[in-house]
C-alpha positions in Angstrom: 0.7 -4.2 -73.6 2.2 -3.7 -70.0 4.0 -0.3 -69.3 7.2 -0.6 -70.0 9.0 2.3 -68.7 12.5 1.6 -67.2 15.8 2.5 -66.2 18.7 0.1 -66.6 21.6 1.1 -64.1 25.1 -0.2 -65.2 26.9 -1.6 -62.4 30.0 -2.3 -64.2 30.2 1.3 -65.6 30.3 2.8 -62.0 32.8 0.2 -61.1 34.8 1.7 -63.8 33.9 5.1 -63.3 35.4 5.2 -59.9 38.5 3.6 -61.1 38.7 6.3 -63.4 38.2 8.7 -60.3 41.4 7.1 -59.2 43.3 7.4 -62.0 42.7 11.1 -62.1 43.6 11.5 -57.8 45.8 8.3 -57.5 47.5 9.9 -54.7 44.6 10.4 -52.8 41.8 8.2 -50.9 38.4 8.3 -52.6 35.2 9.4 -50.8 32.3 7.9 -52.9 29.1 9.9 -52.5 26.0 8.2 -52.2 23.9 10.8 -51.0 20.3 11.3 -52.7 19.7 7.5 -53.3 23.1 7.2 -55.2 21.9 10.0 -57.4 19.0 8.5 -57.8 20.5 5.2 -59.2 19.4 3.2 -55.7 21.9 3.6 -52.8 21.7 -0.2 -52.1 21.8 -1.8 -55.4 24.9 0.9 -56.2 27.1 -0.5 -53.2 28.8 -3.8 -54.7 30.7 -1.9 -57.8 31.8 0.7 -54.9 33.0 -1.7 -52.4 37.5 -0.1 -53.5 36.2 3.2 -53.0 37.9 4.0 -49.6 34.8 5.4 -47.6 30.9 6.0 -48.7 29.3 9.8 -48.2 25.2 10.3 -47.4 23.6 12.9 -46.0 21.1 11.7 -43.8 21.2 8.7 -41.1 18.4 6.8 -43.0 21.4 6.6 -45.8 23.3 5.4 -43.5 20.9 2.8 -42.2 20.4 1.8 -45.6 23.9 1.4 -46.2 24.0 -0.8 -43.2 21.7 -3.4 -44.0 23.5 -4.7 -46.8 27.1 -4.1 -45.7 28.4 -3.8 -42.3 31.9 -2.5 -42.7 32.3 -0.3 -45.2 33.5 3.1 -44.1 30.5 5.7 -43.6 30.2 9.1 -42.9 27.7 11.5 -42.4 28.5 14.9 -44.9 26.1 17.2 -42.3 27.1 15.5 -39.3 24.4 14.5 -36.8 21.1 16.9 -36.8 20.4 15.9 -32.5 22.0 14.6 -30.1 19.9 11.6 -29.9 21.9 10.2 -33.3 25.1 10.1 -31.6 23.9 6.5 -30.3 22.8 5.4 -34.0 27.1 6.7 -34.8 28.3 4.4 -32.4 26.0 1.6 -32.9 26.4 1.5 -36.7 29.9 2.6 -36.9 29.7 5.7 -38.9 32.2 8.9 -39.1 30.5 12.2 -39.1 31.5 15.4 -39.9 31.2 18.6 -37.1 30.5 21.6 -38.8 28.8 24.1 -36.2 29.0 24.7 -32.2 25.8 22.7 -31.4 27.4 19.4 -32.8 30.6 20.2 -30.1 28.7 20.6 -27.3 26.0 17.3 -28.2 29.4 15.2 -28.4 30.7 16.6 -25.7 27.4 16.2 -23.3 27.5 12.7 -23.9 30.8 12.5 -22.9 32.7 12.4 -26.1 31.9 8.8 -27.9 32.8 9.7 -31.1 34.9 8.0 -33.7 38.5 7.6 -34.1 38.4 10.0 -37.4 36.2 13.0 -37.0 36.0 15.2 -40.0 36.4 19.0 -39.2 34.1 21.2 -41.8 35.5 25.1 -42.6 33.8 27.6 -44.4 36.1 28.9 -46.8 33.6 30.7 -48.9 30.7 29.0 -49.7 29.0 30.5 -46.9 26.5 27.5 -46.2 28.3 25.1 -43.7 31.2 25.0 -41.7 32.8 27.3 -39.2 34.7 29.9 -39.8 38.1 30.2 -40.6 39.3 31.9 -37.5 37.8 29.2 -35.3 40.1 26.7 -36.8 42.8 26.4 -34.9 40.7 26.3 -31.6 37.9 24.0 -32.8 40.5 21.4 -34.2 42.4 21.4 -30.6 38.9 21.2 -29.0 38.2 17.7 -31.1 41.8 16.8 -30.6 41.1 16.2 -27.5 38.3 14.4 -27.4 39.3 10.7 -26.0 39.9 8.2 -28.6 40.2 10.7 -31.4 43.3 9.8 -33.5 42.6 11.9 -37.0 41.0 14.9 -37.3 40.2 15.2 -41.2 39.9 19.5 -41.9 37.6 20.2 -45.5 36.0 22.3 -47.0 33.5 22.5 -50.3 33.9 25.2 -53.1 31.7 27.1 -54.5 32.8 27.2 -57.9 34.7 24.2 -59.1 32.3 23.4 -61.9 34.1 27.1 -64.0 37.6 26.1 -64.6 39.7 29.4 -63.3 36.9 31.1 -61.4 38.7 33.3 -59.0 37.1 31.7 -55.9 38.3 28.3 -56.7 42.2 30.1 -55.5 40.4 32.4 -53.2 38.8 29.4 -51.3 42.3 27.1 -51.6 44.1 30.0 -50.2 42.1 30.9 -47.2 41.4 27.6 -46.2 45.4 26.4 -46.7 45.9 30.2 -44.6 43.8 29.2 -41.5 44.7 25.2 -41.6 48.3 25.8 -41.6 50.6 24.2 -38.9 46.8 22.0 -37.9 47.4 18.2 -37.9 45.7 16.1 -40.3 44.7 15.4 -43.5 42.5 17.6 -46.3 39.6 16.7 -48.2 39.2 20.2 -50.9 37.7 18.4 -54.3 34.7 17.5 -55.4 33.7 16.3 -58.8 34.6 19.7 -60.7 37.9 19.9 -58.4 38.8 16.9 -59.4 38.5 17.5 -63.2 40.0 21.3 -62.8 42.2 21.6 -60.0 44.7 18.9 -59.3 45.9 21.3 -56.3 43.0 20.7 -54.1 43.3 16.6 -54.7 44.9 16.6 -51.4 44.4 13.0 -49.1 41.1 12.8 -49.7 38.7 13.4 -52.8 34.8 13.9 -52.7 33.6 11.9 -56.0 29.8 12.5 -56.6 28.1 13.2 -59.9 31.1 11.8 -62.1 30.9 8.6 -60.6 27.6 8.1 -62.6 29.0 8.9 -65.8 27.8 12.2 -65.7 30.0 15.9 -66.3 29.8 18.5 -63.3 31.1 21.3 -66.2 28.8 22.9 -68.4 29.2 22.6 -72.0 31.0 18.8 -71.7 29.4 15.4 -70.8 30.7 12.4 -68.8 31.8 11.0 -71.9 33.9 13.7 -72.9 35.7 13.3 -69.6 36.1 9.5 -70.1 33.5 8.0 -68.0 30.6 5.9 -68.6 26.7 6.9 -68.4 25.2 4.8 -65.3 21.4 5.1 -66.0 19.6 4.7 -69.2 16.2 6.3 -69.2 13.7 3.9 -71.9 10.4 3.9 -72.6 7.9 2.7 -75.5 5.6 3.8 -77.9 2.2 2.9 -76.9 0.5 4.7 -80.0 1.4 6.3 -83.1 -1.6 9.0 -84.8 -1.2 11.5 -87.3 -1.8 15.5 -87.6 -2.2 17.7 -90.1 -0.9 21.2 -90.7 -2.2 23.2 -88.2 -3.4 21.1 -85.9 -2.0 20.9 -82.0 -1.4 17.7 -80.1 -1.4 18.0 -76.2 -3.0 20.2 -72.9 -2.6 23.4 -73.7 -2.4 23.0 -77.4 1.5 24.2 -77.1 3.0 22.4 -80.6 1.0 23.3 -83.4 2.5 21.0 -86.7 3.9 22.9 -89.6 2.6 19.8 -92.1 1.6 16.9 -92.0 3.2 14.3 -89.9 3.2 10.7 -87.8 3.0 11.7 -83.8 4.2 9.1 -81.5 3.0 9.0 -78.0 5.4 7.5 -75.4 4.7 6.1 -72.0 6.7 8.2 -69.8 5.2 11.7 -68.2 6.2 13.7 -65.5 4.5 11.4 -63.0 7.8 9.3 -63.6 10.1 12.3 -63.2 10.4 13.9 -67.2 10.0 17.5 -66.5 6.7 18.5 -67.6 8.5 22.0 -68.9 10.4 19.9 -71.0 10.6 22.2 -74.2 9.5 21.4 -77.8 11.9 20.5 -79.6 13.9 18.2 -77.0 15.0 15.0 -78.5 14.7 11.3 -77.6 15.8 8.1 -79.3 13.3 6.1 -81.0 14.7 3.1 -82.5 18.3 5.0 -81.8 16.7 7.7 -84.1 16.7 11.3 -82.5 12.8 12.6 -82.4 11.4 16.0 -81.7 9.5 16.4 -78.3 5.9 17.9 -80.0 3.8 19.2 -77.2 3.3 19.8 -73.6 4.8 16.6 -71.4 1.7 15.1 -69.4 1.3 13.3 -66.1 2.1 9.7 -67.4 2.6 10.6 -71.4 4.5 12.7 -73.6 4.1 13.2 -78.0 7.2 13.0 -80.3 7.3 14.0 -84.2 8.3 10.7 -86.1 9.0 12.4 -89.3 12.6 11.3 -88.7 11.7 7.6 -88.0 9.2 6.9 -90.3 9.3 3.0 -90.1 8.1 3.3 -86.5 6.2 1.4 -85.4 4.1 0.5 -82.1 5.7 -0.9 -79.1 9.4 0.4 -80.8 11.7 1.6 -77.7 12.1 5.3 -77.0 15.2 6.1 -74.8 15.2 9.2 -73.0 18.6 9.5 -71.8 21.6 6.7 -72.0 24.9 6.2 -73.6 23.7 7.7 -76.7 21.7 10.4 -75.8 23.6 12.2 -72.6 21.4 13.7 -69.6 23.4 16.9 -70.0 22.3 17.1 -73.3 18.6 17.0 -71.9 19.3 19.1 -68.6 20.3 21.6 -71.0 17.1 21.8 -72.7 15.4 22.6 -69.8 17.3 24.7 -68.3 18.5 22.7 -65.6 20.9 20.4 -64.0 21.6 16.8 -64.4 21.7 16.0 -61.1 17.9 16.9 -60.7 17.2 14.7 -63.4 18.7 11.6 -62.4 17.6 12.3 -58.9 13.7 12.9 -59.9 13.0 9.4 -61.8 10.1 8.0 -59.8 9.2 5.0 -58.0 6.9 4.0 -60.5 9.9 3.6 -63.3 10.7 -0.3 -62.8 14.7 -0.8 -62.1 16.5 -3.1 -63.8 20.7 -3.5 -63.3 23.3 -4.8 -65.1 25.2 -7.0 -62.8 28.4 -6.5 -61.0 30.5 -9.1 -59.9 33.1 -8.8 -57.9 37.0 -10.2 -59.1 38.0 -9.8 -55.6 37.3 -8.9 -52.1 37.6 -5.8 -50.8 40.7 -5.1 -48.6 
């Protein structure tokens, strides 16, 4: 029996996720973020059911360059801007926008002799205290780009801190300062990301940052993507590969963690943390088998883990075990270990084989 471990990433649901996105901001141009492998869903395989959003966010250039070897024209930018000078010639030779959130980014553009792009995207630090400069440098830093040759658009943003709590006080706090030190400054504003979008349709603005809801996933604690009308992307699956039995009092696993109450059916599946399921996964945390929910019994292993099958007792060897899908959300499991979803979907290894449900296209893109 091969190892049949696998997530299945639905094309078709992200192309109707970020519809969705545009439903909720349908005054407003969507950003798409990409960064972190698509969320771990696979950057270039995620690219034809985003081709209407309006512009594609990574982090790093090898994003970009990814992003580039399948599609030439798309809009790119860069959320951290370029890290040296030296990457200002991979900007211009690829065609990407960037964003300039610090001094050192002024003065690289401006030693080599300010080729930039016709949109430059003007970071402030309204609160969040991790990039961007500060809100009394505004006004001069946007006249500095401004007058850079060739620069027609200078796009000011910011990112908030807390726009996964619905009425936090620094979701107005940051909204306020940064509307404060931007006012009279050409250009449009780019305020929301995922929870801004769900929470505060004051910071939609031009342009909306659309990231983990994209994937079918909730940024709020306490609700999942489908609660908010979107669509899981990935589906986590496995299989049993052997089913034993214990009796009361025994243990099952490396450090003999879960010891059974009575007498039971254990079912080992083929998927450890050497494919990304936290090894502190809890006892206790479900998974599907057969669409049956199953208790996690025991310490999560390198390439294994051990579910109770005293709720599926017809099961049977080779029987599919999902981890996380549709029916099962990965909020529901990031909750169980104390975590986010974002780590999850981001932490599924290599060795998990990829499959897709295709997407294909009704039209071209504009």
């Amino acid at each position: 029996m091969s190892r049949n471990t696998v997530a299945t990433i639905n094309l078709p649901a992200l192309a109707r996720n970020l519809e969705r996105v545009r439903a909720l901001a349908p005054n407003a141009n969507i950003m798409a973020v990409v960064k972190a492998d698509a969320y771990g869903h696979g950057l270039t395989r995620c690219i034809p059911a985003l081709q209407s959003a309006d512009l594609l966010a990574v982090a790093t250039m090898r994003e970009a360059r990814e992003i580039r070897s399948v599609d030439c024209e798309i809009p790119v930018l860069l959320l951290e801007g370029v890290t040296d000078a030296d990457e200002l010639d991979e900007v211009n030779e690829f065609k990407l926008e960037h964003v300039v959130h610090h001094a050192a980014q002024l003065q690289w553009i401006e030693q080599s002799g300010c080729r930039s792009h016709q949109r430059i995207w003007l970071k402030l630090n309204s609160g969040m205290n991790r990039l961007g400069f500060p809100l009394e440098q505004a006004r001069e830093v946007h006249q500095r780009i401004q007058a850079w040759p060739g620069v027609e658009e200078v796009v000011l943003m910011t990112h908030f801190a807390c726009a996964d709590q619905p009425g936090h006080a620094m979701n107005q706090l940051q909204r306020e300062r940064f509307d404060q030190a931007t006012a009279g400054l050409e250009g449009p504003h780019c305020l929301s990301n995922s929870g801004a979008l769900i929470n505060d349709a004051s910071a939609h603005r031009e342009w909306v940052r659309a990231g983990l809801m994209l994937y079918g996933v909730s940024p709020l604690d306490q609700q999942t993507g489908h609660d908010l009308g979107f669509e899981p992307v990935m589906r986590l699956d496995s299989q049993l590969i052997a089913i034993n039995a214990v009796e009361a009092g025994e243990s099952i696993g490396y450090g003999a963690r879960y010891t059974a109450a009575h007498h039971h059916r254990v079912g080992v599946v083929a998927i450890g943390y050497g494919d990304g399921y936290p090894r502190n996964m809890p006892d206790g945390t479900p998974v599907l088998v057969k669409g049956q929910p199953c208790p996690l019994a025991g310490r999560v292993s390198m390439d294994m883990l051990t579910v109770d099958l005293s709720n599926q007792p017809d099961a049977a060897l080779g029987d599919p075990v999902t981890l996380w899908g549709p029916d099962l959300p990965v909020e529901t499991i990031a909750a169980a270990v104390d975590t986010i979803p974002y780590e999850l979907l981001c932490r599924v290894s290599p060795r998990v084989r990829y499959e897709e449900i295709e997407y294909l296209r009704s039209k071209p893109r504009n």
